[in-house]
mmCIF file as Biopython writes it, N, C-alpha, C and O atoms, coordinates in Angstrom:
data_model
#
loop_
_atom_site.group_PDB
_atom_site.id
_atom_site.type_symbol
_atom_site.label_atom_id
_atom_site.label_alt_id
_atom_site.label_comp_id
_atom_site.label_asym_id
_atom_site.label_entity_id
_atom_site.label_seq_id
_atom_site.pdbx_PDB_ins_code
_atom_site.Cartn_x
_atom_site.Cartn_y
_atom_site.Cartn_z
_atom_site.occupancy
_atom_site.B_iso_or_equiv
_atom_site.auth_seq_id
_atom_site.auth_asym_id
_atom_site.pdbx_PDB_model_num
ATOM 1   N N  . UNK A ? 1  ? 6.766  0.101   20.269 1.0 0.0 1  A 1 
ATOM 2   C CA . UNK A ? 1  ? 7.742  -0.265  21.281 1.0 0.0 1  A 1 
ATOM 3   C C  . UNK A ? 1  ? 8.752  -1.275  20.731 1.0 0.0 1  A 1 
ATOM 4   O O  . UNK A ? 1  ? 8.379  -2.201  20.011 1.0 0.0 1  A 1 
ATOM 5   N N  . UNK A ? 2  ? 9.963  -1.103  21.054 1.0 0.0 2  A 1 
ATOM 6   C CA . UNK A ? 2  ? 10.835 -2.217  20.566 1.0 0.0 2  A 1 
ATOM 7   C C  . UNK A ? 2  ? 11.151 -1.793  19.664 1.0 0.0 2  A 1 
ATOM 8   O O  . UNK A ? 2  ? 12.271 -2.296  19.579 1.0 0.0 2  A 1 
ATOM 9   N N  . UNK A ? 3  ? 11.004 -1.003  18.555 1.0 0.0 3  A 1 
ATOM 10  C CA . UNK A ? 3  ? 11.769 -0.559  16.864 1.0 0.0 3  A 1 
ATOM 11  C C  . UNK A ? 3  ? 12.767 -0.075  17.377 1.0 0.0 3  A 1 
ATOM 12  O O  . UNK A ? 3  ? 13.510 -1.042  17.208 1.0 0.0 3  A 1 
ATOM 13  N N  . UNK A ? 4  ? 13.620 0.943   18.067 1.0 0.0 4  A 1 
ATOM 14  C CA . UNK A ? 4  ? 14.643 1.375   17.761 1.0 0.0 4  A 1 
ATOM 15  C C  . UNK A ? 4  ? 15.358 0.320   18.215 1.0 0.0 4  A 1 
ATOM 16  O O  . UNK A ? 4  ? 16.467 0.666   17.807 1.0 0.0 4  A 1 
ATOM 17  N N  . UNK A ? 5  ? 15.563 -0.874  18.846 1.0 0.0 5  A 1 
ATOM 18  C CA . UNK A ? 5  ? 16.422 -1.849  19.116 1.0 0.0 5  A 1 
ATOM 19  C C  . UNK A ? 5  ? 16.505 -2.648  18.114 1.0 0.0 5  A 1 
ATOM 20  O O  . UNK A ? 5  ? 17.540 -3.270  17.877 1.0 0.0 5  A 1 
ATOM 21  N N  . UNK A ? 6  ? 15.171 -2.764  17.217 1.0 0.0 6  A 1 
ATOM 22  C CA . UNK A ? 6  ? 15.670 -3.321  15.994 1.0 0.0 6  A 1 
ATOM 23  C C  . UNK A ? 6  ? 16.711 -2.816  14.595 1.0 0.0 6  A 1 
ATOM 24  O O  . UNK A ? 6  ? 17.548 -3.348  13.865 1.0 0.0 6  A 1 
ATOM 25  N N  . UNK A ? 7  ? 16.023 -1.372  14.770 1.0 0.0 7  A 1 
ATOM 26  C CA . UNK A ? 7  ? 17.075 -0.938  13.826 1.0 0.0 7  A 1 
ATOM 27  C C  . UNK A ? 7  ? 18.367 -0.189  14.097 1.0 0.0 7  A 1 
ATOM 28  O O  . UNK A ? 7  ? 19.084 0.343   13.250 1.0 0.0 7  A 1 
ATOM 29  N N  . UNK A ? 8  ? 18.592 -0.238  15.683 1.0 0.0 8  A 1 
ATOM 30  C CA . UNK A ? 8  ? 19.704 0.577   15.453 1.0 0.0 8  A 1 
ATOM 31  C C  . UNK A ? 8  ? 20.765 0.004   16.430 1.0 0.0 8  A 1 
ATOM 32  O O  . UNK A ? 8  ? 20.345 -0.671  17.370 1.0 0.0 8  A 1 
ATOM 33  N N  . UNK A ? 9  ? 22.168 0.217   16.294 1.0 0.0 9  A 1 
ATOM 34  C CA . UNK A ? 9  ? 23.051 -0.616  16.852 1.0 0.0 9  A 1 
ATOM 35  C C  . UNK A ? 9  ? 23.247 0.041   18.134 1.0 0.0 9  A 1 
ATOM 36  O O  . UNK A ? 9  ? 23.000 1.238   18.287 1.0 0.0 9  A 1 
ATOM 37  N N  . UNK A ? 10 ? 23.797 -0.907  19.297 1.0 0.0 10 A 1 
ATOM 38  C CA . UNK A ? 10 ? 24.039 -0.126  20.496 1.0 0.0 10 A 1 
ATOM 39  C C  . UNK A ? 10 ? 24.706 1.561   20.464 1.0 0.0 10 A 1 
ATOM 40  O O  . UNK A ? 10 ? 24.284 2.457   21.194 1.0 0.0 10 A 1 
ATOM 41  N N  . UNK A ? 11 ? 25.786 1.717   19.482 1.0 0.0 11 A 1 
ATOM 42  C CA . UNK A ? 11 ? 26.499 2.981   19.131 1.0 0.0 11 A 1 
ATOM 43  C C  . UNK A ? 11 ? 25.264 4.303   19.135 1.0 0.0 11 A 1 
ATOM 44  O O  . UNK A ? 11 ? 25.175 5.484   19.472 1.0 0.0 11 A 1 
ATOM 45  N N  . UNK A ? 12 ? 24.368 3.143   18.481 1.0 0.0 12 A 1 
ATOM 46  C CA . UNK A ? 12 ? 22.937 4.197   18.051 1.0 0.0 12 A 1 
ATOM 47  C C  . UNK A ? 12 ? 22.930 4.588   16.545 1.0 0.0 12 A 1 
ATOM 48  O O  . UNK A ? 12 ? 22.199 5.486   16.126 1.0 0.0 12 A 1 
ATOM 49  N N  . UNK A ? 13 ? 24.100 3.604   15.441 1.0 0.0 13 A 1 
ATOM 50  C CA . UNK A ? 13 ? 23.984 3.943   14.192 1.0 0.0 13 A 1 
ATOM 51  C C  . UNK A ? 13 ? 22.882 2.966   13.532 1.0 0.0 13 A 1 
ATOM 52  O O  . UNK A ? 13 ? 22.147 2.191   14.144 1.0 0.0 13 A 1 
ATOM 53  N N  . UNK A ? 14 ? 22.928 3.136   12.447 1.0 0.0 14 A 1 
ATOM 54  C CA . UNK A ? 14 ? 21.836 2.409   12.129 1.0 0.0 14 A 1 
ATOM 55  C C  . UNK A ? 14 ? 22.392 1.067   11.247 1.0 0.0 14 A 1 
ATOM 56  O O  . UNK A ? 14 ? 23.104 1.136   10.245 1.0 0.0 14 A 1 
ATOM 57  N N  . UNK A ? 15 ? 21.770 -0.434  12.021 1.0 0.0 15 A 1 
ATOM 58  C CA . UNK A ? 15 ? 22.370 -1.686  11.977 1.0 0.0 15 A 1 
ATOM 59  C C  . UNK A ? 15 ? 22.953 -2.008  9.837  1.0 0.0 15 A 1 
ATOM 60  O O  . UNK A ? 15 ? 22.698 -1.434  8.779  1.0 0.0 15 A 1 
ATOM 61  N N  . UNK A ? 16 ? 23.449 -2.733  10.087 1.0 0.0 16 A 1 
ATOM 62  C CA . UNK A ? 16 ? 24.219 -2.622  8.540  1.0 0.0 16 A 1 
ATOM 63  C C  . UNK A ? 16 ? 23.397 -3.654  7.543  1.0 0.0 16 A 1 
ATOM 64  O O  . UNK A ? 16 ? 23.623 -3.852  6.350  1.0 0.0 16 A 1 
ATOM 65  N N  . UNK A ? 17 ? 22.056 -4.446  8.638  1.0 0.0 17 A 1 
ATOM 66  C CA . UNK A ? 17 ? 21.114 -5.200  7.155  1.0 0.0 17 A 1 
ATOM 67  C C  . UNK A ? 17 ? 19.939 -3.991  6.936  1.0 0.0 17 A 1 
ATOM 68  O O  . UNK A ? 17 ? 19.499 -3.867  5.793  1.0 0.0 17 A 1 
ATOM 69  N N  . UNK A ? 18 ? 19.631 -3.461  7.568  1.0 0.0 18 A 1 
ATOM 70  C CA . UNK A ? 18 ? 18.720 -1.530  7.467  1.0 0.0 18 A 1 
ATOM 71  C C  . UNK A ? 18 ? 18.720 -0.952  6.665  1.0 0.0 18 A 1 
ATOM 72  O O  . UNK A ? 18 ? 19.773 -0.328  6.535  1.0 0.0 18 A 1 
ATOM 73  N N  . UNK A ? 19 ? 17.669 -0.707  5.591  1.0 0.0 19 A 1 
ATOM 74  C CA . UNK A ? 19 ? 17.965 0.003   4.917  1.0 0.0 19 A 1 
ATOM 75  C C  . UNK A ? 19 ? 17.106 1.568   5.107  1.0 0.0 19 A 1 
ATOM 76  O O  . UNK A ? 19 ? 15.915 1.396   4.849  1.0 0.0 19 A 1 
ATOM 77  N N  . UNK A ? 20 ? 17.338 2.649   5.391  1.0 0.0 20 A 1 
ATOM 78  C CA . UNK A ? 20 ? 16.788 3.697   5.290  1.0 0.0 20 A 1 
ATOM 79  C C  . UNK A ? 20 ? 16.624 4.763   4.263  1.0 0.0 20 A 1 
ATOM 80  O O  . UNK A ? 20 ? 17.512 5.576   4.004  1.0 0.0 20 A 1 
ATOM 81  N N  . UNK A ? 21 ? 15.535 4.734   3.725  1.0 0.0 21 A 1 
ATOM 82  C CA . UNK A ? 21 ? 15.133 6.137   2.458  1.0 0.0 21 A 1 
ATOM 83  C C  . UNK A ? 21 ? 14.233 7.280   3.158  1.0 0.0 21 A 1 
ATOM 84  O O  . UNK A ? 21 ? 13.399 7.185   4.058  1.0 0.0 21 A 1 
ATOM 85  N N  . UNK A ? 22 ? 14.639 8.256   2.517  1.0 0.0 22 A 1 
ATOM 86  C CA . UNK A ? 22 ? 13.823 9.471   2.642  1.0 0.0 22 A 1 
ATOM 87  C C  . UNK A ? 22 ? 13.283 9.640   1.188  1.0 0.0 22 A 1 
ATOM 88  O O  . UNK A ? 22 ? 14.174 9.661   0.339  1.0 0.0 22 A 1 
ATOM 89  N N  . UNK A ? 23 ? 12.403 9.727   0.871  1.0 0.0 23 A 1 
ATOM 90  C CA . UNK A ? 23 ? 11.867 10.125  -0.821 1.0 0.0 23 A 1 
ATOM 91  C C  . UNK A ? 23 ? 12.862 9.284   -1.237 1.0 0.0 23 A 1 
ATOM 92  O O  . UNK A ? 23 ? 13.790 9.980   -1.649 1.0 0.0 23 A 1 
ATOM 93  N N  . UNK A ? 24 ? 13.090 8.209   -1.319 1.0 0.0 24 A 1 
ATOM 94  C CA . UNK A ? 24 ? 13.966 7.319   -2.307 1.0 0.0 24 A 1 
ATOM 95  C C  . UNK A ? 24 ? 15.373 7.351   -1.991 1.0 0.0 24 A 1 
ATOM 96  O O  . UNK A ? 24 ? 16.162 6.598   -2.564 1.0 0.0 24 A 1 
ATOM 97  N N  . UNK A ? 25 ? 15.768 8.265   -1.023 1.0 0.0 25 A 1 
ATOM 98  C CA . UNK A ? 25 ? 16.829 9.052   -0.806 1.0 0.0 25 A 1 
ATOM 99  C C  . UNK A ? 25 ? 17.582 8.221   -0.024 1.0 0.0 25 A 1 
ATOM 100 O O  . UNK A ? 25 ? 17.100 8.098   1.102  1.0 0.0 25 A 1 
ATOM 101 N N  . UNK A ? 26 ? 18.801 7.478   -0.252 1.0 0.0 26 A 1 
ATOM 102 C CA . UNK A ? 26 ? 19.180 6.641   1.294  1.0 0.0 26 A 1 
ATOM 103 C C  . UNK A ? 26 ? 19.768 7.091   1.961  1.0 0.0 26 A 1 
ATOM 104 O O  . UNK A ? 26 ? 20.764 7.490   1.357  1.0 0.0 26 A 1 
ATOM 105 N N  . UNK A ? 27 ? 19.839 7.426   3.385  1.0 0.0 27 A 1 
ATOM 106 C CA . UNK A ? 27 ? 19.917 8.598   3.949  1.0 0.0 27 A 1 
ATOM 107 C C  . UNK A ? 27 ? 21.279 8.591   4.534  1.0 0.0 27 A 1 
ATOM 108 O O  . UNK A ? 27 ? 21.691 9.510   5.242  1.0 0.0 27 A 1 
ATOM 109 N N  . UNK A ? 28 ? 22.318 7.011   4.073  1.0 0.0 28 A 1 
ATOM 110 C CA . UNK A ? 28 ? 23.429 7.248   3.824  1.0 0.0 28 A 1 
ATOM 111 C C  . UNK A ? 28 ? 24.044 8.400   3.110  1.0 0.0 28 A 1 
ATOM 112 O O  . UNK A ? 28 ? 25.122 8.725   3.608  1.0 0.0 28 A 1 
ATOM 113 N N  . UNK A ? 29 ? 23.707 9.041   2.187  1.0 0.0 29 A 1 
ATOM 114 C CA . UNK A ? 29 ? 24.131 9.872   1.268  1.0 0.0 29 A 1 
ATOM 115 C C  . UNK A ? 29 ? 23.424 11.488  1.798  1.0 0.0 29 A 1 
ATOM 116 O O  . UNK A ? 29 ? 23.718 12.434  1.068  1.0 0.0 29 A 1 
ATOM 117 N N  . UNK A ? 30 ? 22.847 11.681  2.586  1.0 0.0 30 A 1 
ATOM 118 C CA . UNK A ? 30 ? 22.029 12.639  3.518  1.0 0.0 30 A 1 
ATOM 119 C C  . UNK A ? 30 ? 22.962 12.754  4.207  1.0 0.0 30 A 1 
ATOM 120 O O  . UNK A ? 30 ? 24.179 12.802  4.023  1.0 0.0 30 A 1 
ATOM 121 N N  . UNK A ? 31 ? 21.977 12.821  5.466  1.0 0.0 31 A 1 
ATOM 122 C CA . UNK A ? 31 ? 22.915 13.195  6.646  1.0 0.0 31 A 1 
ATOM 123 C C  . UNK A ? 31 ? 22.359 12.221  7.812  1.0 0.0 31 A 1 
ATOM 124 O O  . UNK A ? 31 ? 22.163 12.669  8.942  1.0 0.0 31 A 1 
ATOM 125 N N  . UNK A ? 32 ? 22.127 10.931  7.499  1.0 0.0 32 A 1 
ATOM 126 C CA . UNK A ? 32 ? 21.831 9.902   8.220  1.0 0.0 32 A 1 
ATOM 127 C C  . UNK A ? 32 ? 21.016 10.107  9.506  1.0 0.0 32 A 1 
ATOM 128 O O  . UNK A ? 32 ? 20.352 11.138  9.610  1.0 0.0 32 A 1 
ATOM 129 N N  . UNK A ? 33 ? 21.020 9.506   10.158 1.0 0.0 33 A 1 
ATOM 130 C CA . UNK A ? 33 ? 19.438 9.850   11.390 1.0 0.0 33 A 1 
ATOM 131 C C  . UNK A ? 33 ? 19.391 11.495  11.492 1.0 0.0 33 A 1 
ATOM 132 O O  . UNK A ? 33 ? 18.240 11.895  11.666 1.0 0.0 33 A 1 
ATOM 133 N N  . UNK A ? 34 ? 20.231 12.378  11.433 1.0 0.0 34 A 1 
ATOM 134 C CA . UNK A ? 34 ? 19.910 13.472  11.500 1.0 0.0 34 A 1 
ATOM 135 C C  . UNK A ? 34 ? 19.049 14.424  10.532 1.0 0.0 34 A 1 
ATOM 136 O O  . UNK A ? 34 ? 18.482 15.516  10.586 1.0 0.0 34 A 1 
ATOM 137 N N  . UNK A ? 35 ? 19.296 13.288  9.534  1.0 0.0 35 A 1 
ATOM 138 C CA . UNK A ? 35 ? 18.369 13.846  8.003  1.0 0.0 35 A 1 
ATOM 139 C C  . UNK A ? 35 ? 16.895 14.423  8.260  1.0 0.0 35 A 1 
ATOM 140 O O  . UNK A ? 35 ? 16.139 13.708  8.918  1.0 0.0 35 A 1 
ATOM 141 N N  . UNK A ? 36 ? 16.582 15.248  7.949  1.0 0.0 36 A 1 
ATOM 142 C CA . UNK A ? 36 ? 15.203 16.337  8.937  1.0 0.0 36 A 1 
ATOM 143 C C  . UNK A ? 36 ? 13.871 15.731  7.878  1.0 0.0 36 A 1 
ATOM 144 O O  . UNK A ? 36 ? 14.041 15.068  6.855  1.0 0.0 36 A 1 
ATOM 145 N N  . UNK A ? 37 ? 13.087 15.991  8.220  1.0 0.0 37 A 1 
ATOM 146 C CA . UNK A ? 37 ? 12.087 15.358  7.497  1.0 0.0 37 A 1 
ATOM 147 C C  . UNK A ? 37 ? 11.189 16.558  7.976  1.0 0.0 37 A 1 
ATOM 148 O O  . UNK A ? 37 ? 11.226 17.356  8.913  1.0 0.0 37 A 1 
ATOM 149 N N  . UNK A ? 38 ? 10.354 16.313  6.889  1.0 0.0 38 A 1 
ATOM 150 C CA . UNK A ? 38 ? 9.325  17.805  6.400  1.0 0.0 38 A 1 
ATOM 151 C C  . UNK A ? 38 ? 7.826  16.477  6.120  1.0 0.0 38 A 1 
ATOM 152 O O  . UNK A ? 38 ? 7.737  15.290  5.806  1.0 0.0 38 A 1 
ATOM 153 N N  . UNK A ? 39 ? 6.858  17.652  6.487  1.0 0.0 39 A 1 
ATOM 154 C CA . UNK A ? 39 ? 5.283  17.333  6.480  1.0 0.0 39 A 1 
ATOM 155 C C  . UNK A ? 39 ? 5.541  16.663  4.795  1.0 0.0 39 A 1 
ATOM 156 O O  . UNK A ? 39 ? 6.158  17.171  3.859  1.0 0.0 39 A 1 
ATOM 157 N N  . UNK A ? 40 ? 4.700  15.162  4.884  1.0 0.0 40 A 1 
ATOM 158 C CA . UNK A ? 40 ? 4.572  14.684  3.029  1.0 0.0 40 A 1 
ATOM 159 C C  . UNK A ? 40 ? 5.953  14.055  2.831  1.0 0.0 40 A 1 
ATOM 160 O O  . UNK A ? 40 ? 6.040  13.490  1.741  1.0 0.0 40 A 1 
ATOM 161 N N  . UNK A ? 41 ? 7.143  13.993  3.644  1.0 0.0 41 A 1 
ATOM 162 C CA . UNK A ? 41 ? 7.978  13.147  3.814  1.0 0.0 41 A 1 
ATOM 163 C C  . UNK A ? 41 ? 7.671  11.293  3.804  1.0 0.0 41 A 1 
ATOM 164 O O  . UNK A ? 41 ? 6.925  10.793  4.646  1.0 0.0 41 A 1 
ATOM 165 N N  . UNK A ? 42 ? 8.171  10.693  3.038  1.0 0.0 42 A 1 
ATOM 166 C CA . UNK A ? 42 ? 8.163  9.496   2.383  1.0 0.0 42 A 1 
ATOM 167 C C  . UNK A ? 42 ? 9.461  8.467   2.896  1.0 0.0 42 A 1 
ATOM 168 O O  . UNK A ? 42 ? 10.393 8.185   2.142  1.0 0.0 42 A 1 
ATOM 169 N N  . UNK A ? 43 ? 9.323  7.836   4.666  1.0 0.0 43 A 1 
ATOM 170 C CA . UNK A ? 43 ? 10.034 7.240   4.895  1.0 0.0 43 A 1 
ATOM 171 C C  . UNK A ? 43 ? 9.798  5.455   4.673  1.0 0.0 43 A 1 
ATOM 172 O O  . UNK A ? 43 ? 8.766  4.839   4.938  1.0 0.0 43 A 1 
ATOM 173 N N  . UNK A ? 44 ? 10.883 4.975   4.200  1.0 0.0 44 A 1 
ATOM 174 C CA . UNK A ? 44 ? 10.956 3.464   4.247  1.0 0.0 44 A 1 
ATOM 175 C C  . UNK A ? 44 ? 12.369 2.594   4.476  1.0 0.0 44 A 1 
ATOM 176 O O  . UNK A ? 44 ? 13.446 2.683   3.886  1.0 0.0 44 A 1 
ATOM 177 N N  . UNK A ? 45 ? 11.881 1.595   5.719  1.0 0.0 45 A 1 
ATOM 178 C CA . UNK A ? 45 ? 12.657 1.027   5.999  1.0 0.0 45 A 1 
ATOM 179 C C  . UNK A ? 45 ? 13.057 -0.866  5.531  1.0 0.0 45 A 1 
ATOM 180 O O  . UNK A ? 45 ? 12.402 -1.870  5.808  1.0 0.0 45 A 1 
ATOM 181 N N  . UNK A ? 46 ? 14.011 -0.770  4.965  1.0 0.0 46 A 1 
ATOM 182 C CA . UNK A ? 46 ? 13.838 -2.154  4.239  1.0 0.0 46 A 1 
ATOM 183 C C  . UNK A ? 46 ? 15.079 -2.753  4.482  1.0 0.0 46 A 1 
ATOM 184 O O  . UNK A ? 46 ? 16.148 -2.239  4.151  1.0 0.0 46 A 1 
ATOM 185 N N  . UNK A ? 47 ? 14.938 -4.047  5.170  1.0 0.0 47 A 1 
ATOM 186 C CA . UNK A ? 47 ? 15.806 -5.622  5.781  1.0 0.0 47 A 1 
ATOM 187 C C  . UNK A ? 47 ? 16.427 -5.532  4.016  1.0 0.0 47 A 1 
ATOM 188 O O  . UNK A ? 47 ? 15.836 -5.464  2.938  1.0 0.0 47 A 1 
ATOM 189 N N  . UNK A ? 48 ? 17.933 -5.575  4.414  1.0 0.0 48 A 1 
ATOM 190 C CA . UNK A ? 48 ? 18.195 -6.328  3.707  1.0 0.0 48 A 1 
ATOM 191 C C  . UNK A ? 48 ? 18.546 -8.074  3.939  1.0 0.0 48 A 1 
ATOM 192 O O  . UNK A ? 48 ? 18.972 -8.668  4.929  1.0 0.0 48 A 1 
ATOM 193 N N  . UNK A ? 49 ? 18.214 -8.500  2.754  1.0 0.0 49 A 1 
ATOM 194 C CA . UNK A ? 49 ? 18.232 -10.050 3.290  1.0 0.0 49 A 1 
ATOM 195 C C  . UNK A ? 49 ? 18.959 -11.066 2.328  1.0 0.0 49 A 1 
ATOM 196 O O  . UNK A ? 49 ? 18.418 -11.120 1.223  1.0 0.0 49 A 1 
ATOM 197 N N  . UNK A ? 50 ? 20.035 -11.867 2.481  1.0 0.0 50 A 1 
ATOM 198 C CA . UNK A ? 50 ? 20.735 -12.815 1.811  1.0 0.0 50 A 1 
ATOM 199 C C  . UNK A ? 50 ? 20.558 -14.442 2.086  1.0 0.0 50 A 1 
ATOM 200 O O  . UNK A ? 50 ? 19.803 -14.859 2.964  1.0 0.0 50 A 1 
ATOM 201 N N  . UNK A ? 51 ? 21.224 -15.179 1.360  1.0 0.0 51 A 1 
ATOM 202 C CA . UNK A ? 51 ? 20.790 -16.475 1.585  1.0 0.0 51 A 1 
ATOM 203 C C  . UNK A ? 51 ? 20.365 -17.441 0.878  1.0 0.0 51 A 1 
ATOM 204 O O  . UNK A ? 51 ? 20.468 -17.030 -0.277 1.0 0.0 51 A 1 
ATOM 205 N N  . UNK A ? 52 ? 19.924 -18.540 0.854  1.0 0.0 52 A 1 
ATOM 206 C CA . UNK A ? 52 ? 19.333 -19.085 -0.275 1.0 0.0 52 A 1 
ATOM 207 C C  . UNK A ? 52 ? 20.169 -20.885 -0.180 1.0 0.0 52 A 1 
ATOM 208 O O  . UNK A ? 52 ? 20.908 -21.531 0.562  1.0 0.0 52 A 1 
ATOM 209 N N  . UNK A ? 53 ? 19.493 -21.010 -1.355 1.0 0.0 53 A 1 
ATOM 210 C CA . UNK A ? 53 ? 19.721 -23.348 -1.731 1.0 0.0 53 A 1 
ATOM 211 C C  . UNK A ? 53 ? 20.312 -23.081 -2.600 1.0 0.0 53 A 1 
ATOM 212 O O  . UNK A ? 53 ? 19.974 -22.080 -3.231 1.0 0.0 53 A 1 
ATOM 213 N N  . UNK A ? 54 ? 21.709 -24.022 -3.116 1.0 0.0 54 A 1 
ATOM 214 C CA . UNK A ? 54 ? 22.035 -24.070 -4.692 1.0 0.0 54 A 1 
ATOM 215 C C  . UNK A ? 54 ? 21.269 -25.631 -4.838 1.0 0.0 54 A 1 
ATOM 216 O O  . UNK A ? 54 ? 20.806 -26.500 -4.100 1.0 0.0 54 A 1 
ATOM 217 N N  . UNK A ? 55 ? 21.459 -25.373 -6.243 1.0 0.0 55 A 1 
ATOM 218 C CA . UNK A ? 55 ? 20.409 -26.476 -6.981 1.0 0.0 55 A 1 
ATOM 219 C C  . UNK A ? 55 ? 22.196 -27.686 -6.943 1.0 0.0 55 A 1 
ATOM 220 O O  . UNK A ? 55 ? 22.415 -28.741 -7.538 1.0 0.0 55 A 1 
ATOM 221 N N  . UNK A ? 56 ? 22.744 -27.198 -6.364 1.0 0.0 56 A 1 
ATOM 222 C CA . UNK A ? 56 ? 24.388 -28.367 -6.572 1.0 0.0 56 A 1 
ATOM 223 C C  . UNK A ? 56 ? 23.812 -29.020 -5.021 1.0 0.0 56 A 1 
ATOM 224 O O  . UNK A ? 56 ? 23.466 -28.545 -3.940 1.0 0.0 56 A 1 
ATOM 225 N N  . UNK A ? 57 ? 23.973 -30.696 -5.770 1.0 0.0 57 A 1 
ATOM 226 C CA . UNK A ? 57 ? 24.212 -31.295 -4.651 1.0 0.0 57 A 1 
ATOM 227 C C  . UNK A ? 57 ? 25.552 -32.025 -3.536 1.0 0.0 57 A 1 
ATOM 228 O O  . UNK A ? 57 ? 26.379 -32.889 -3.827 1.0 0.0 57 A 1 
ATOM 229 N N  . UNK A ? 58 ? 25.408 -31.503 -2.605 1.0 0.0 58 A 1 
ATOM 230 C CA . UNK A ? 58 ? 26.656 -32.100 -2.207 1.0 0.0 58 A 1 
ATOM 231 C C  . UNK A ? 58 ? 26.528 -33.633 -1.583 1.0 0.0 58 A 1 
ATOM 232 O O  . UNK A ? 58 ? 27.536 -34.235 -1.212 1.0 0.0 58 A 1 
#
């Protein structure tokens, strides 16, 4: 309950830190949520994430 609000934008595309693979496949380059998936299909979804400390002090 609750996943598709995480990953997908009100439009219903899929949010722009999201990352989606099919077999390694990012399904940008597919045919994006419509991309069909078959039995032994290999989905993963991965945050992209930025951020971080510089070692400079201000």
């Amino acid at each position: 309950p609750g996943v598709k609000n995480r990953l997908l934008k009100e439009d219903g595309e899929i949010k722009s830190a999201i990352n989606v693979f099919v077999n390694e496949e990012d399904v940008k380059y597919l045919k994006g949520l419509d991309t069909e998936l078959k039995e032994g299909d290999e989905v993963q979804f991965i945050l992209a994430l930025a951020g971080g400390v510089s070692d400079e002090v201000r």
